[in-house]
C-alpha positions as CSV (number, residue, x, y, z in Angstrom):
1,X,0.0,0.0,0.0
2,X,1.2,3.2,-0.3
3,X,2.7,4.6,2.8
4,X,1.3,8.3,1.7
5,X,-1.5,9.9,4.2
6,X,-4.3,10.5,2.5
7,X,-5.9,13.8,4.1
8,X,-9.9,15.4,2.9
9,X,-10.7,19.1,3.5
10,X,-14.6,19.3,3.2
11,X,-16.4,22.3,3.7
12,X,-19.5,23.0,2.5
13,X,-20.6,25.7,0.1
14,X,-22.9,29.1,1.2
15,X,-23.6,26.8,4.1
16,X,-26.2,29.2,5.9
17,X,-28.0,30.2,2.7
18,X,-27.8,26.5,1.3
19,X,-30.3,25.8,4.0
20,X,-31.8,28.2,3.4
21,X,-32.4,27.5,-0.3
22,X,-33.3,24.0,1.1
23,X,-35.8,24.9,3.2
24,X,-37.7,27.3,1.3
25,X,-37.3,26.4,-2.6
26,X,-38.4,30.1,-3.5
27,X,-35.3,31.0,-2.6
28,X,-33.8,28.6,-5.0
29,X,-31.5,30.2,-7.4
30,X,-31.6,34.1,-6.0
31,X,-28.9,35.7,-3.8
32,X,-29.7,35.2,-0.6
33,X,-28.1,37.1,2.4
34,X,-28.2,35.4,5.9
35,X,-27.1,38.3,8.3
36,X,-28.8,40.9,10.5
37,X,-31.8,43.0,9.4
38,X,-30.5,45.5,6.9
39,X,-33.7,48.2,7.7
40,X,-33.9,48.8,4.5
41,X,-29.9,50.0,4.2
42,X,-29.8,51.3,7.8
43,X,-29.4,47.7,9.7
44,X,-26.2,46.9,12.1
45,X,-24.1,44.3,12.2
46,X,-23.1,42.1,9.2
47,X,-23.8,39.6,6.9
48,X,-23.5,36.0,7.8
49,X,-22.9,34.3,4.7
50,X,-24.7,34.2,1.4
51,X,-25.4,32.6,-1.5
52,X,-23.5,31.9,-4.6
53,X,-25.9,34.6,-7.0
54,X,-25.2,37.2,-4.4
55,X,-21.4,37.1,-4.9
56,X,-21.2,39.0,-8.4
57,X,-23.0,41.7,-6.5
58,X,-20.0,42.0,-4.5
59,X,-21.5,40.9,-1.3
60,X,-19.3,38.7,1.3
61,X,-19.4,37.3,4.6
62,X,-18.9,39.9,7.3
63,X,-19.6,43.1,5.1
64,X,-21.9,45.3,7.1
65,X,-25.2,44.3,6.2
66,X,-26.1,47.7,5.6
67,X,-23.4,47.7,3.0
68,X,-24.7,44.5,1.1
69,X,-28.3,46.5,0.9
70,X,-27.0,48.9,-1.0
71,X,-25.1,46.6,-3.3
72,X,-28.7,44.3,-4.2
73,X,-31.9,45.6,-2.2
74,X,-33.7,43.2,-4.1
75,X,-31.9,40.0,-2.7
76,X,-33.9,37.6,0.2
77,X,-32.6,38.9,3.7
78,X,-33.0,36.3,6.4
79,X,-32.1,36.3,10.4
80,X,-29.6,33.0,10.6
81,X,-31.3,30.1,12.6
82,X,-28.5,28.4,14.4
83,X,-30.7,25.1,15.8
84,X,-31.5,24.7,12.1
85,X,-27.7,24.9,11.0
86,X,-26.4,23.1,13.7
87,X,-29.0,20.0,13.4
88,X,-27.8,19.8,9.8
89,X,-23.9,19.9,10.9
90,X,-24.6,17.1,13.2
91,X,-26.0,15.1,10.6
92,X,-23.5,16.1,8.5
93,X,-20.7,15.1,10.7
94,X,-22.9,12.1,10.9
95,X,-21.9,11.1,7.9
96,X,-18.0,12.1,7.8
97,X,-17.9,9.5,11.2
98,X,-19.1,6.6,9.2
99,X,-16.4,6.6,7.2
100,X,-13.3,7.3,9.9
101,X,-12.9,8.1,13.3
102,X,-10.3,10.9,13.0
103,X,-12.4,13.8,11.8
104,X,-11.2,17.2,13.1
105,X,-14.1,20.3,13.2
106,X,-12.8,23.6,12.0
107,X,-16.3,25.0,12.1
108,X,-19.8,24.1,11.9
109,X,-19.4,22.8,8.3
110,X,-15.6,22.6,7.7
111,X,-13.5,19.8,8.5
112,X,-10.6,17.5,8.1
113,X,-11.0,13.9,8.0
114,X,-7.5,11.0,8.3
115,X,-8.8,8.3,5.9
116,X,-5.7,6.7,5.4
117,X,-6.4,3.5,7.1
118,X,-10.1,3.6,6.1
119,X,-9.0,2.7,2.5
120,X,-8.6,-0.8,4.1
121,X,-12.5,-0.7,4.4
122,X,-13.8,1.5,1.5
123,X,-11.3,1.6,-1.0
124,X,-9.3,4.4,-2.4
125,X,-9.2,7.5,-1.0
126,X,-10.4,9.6,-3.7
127,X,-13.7,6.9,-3.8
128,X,-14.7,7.9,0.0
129,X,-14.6,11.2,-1.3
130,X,-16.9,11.0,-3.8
131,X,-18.8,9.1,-1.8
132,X,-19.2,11.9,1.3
133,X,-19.7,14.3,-1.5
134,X,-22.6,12.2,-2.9
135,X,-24.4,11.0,0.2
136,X,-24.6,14.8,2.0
137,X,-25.7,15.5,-1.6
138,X,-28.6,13.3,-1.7
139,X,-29.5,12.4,1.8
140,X,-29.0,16.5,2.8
141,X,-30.0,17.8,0.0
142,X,-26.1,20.1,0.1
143,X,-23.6,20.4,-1.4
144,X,-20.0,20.3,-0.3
145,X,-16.4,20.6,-1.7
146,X,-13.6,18.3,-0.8
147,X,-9.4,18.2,-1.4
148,X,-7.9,15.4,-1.3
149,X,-3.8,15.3,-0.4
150,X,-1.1,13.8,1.4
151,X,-1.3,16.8,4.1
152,X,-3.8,19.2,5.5
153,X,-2.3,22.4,4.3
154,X,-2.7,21.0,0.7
155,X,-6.1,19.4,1.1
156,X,-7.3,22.7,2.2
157,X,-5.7,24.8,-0.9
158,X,-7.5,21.7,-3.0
159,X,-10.5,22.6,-1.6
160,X,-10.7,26.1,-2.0
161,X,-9.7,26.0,-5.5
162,X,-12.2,23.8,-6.3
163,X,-15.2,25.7,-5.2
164,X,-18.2,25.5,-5.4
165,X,-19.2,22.0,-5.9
166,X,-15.3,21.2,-6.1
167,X,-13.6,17.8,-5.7
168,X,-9.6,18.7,-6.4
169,X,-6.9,15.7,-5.7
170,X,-3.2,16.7,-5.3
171,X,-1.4,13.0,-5.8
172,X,1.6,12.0,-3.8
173,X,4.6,13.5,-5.9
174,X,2.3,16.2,-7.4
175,X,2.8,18.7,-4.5
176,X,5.4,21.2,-5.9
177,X,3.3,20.7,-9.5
178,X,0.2,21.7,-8.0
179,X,1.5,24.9,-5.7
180,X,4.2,26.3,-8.0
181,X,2.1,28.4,-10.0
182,X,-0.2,29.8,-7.0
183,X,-0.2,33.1,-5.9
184,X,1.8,33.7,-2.6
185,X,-1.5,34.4,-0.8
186,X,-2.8,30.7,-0.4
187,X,0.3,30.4,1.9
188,X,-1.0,29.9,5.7
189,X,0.5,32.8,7.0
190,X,1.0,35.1,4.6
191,X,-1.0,37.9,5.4
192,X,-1.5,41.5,3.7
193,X,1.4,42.9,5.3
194,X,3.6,40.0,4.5
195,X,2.1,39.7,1.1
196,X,3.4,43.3,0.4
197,X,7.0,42.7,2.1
198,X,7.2,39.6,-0.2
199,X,5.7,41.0,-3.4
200,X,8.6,43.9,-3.2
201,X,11.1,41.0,-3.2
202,X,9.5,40.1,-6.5
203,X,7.4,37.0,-5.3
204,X,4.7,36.4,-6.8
205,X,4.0,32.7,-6.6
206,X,4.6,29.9,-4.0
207,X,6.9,28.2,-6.9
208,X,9.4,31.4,-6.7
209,X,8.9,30.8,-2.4
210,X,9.9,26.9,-2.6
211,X,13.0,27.9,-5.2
212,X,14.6,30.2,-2.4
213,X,17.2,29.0,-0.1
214,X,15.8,28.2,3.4
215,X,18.7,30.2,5.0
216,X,17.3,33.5,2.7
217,X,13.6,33.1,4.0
218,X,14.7,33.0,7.7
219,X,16.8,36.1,7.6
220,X,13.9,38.2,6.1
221,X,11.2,36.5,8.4
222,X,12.5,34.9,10.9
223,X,10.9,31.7,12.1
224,X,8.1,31.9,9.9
225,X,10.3,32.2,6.7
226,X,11.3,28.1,7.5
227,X,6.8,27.9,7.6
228,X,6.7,29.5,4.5
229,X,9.1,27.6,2.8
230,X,8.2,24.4,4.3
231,X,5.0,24.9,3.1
232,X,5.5,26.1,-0.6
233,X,7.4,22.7,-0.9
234,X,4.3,21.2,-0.5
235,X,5.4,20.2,3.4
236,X,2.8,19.6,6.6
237,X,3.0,17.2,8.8
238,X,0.3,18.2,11.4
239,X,-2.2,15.7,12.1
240,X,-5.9,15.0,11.7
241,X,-6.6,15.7,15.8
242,X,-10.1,14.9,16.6
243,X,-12.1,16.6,19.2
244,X,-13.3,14.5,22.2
245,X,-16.9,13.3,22.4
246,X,-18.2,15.4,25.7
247,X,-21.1,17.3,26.9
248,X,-20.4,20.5,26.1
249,X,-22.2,23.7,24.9
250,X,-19.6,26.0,22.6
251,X,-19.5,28.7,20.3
252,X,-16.8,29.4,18.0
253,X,-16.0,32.2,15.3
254,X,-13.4,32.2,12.4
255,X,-12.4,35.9,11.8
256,X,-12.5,36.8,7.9
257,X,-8.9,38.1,8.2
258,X,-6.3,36.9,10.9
259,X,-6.3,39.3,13.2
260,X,-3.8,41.0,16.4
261,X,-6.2,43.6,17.4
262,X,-6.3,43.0,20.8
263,X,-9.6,44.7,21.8
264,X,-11.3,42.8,18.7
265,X,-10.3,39.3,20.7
266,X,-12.0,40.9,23.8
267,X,-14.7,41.8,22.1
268,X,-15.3,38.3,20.3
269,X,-14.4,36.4,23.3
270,X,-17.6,38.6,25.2
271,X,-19.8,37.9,22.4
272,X,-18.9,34.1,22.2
273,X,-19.3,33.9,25.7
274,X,-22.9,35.7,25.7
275,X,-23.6,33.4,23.5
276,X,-23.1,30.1,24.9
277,X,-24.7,31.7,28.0
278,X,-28.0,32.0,26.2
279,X,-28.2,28.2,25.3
280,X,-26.8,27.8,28.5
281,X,-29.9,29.4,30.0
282,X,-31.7,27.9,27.0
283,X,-31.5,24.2,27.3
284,X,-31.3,24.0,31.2
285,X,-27.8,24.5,31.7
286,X,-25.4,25.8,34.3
287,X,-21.1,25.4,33.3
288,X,-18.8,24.2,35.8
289,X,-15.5,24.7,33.6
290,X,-14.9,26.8,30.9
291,X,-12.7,25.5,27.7
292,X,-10.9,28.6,25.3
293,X,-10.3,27.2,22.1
294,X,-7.6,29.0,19.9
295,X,-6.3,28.5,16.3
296,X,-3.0,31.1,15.4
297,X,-2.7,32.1,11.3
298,X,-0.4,28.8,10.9
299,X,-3.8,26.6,11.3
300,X,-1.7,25.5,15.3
301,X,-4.4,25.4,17.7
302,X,-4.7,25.5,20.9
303,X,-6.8,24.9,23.6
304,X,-7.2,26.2,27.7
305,X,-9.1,24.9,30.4
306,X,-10.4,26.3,33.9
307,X,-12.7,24.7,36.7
308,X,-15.2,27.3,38.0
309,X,-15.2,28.3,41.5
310,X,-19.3,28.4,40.9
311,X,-21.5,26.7,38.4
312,X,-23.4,29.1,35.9
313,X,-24.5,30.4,33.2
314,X,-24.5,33.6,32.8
315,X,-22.0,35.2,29.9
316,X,-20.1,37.3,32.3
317,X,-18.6,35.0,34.2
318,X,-17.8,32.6,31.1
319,X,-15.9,35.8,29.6
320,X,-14.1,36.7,32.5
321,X,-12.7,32.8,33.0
322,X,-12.1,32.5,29.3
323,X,-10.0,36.4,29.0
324,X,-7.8,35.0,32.1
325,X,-7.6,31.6,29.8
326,X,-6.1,33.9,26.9
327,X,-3.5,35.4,28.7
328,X,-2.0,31.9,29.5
329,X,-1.6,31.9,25.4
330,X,1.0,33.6,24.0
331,X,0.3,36.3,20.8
332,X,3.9,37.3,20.6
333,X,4.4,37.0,16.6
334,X,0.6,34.9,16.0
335,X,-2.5,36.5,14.7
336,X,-5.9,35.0,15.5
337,X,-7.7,33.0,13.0
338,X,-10.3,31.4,15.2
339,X,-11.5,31.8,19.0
340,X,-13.6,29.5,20.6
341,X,-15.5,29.4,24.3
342,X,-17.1,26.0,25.4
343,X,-19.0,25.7,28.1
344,X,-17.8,22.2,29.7
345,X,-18.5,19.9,33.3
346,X,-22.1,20.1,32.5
347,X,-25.1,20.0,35.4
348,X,-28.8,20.5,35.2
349,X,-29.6,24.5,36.7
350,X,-31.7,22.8,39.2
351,X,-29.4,20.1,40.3
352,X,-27.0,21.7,43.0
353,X,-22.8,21.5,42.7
354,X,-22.2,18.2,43.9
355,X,-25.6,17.0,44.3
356,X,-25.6,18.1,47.9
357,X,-28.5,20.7,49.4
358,X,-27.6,24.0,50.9
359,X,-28.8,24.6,54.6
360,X,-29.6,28.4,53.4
361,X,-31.7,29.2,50.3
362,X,-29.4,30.8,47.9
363,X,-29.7,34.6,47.3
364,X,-31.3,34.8,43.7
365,X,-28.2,36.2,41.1
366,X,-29.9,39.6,40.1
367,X,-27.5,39.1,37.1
368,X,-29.2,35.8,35.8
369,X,-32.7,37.4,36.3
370,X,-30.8,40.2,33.6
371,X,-29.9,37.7,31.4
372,X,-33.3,36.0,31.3
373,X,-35.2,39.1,30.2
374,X,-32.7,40.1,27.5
375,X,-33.1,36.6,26.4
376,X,-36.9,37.1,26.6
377,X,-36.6,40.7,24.4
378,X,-34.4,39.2,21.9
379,X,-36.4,36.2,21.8
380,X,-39.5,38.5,20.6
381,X,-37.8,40.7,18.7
382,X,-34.9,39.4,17.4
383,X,-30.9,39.5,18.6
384,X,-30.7,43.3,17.4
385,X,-33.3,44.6,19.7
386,X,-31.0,45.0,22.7
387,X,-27.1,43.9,23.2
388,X,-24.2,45.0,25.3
389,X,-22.9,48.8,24.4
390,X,-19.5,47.2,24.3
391,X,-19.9,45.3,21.4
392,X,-22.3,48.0,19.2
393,X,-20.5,49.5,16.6
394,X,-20.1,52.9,17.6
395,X,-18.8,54.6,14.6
396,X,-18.5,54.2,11.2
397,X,-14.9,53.7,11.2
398,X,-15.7,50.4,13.8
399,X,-18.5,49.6,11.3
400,X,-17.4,45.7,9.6
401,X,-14.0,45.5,12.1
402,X,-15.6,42.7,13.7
403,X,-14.9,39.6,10.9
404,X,-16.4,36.8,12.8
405,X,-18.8,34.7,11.0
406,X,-19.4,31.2,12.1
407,X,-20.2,29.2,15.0
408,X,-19.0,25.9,16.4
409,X,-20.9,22.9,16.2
410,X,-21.9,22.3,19.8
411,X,-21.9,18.6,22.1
């Protein structure tokens, strides 16, 4: 057999407004914008992904929505229905499982799968492909994209080149063939800024990138320069690490553009944390550990964990656990591709810490009662009717900072 990993990168395409379409066949074949309500070209916040026949009027994930208005005020505009998404992710996932154990979540509807050793079962690699591919097709009714190569970093190139509807193999051997002629920017790690200090080198493709000595690379870039080059040969030898099976309640966002700005993180990590709170509060819920999840602009995540002093679920205290989490990661030289918060050590909100009785009635939390009846308003009148002044853009100039666009799938 060959000895060659054999690595997928599926992720699914306009994966909010593909349910969308499904659900409501009206939609089918219009741009459809899933995002906050744009009032007629005065809405806050931004758009949440949308369809394929929005994109040529210049609409993307995390424009301000008010923007995207203006671009095609004709288009569907939708609220996003995360118990929808994530109850077609799980089945999703579903699917992906029955085929190999080591699946990795990047997102609600991205992942990596290992299915080196499942060839043993199904056959070639690029067979279980088209098979996940066909099944979420006709069991889901969605459609995904999927690379196919020896390591992640490839698969992942694979797959974004082939969307939408994309299945792209890179063959063991065929690395350097594929990547040479790629612009510098499909790189992990290469950013705007280092996109710029490259292109005034005269770089313009990974091939130039992999020709370069090693030695030259380092001296301009330090570290990362042995990444880059690494990479632009076509090397990656991180693995397919799946994520455990536990009773958990998490939210996770992937920013748009790697970010540094540290008062973006705070503000994500509070939003992230407000949110888990809500289905927290939701489903019956109080937290007894918190779980930070982070992923740097090399694709190297991490993850922290803390034991509460006091079960709850309210988004405050999640924040303020998951903010001390963060400082025990260092930022020196890494921007942020993805944050996640994950509520963990699970109890029902009426079942006390330990299972043992108080001799005094505890003092009801006057912040939980808050939390409720924001939950209550928002639940009426949707998530725009009333949030925290800290994370409404204040400005114009603040106005599409925040890049954030997808959850976690949640256990």
């Amino acid at each position: 057999m060959d000895p060659a990993r054999a690595i997928i990168h599926l992720d699914m395409d306009a994966f909010y407004a593909s349910v969308e379409q499904l659900d409501h066949p009206a939609y089918r074949g219009r741009p459809v914008v899933v995002g906050a309500d744009p009032r007629d070209g005065k809405g806050r916040g931004v758009v949440a992904a949308c369809s394929y026949e929005a994109r040529p009027f210049g609409i993307r994930s995390a424009m301000p929505i008010s923007r995207a208005y203006r671009l095609c005020p004709k288009a569907i505009y939708v609220r996003p229905r995360m118990a929808r998404y994530a109850e077609m992710s799980d089945r999703i996932f579903a699917i992906l499982r029955d085929y190999t154990d080591l699946v990795e979540p990047l997102s609600i509807d991205e992942a990596f799968l290992d299915v080196t050793a499942s060839q043993r079962l199904f056959g070639p690699a690029d067979a279980i492909g088209r098979t996940l591919k066909a099944r979420i097709r006709s069991e889901l009714g969605l459609v995904a994209s999927i690379g196919l190569a020896p390591n992640k970093f490839l698969a992942k190139v694979a797959s974004d080149l082939g969307k939408p509807d994309g299945f792209v193999v890179v063959a063991p051997g065929k690395e350097r063939e594929f990547l040479d002629p790629l612009p510098i920017f499909r790189l992990w790690g290469v950013g705007p800024k280092t996109e710029a200090r490259l292109k005034r080198l005269g770089l313009q493709t990974i091939g130039q990138i992999a020709r370069m000595p090693v030695e030259t690379l380092e001296a301009m870039l330090g570290g990362a320069g042995r990444d880059l080059w690494e990479l632009a040969n076509g090397m990656d030898d991180r693995e397919v690490v799946p994520e455990q099976d536990a009773k958990s309640i998490g939210a996770e966002t992937t920013f748009e553009r790697d970010t540094e700005d540290r008062e973006e993180i705070r503000r994500t990590i509070l939003e992230l944390s407000d949110r888990v709170g809500r289905r927290l509060r939701r489903e019956g819920y109080l937290a007894g550990g918190v779980t930070l999840k982070f992923r740097d602009h090399l694709f190297r995540t991490l993850t922290r964990a803390a034991i509460l002093d006091h079960p709850t679920d309210v988004g405050d205290d999640l924040f303020r656990e998951a903010w001390k989490l963060l400082q025990r990661v260092s930022l020196a030289g890494n921007r942020v591709r993805l944050l996640g918060v994950t509520a963990t050590r699970l109890l029902a909100a009426a079942e006390p810490p330990g299972g043992q009785m108080s001799l005094f009635r505890p003092t009801a939390d006057p912040r939980r009662r808050l939390a409720r009846a924001v939950d209550a308003i928002q639940e009426r009148f949707g998530s725009d009717a009333i949030a925290r002044a800290s994370l409404v853009e204040a400005s114009p100039a603040r106005k599409g900072r925040k890049s954030g666009v997808k959850d976690s799938h949640s256990r």
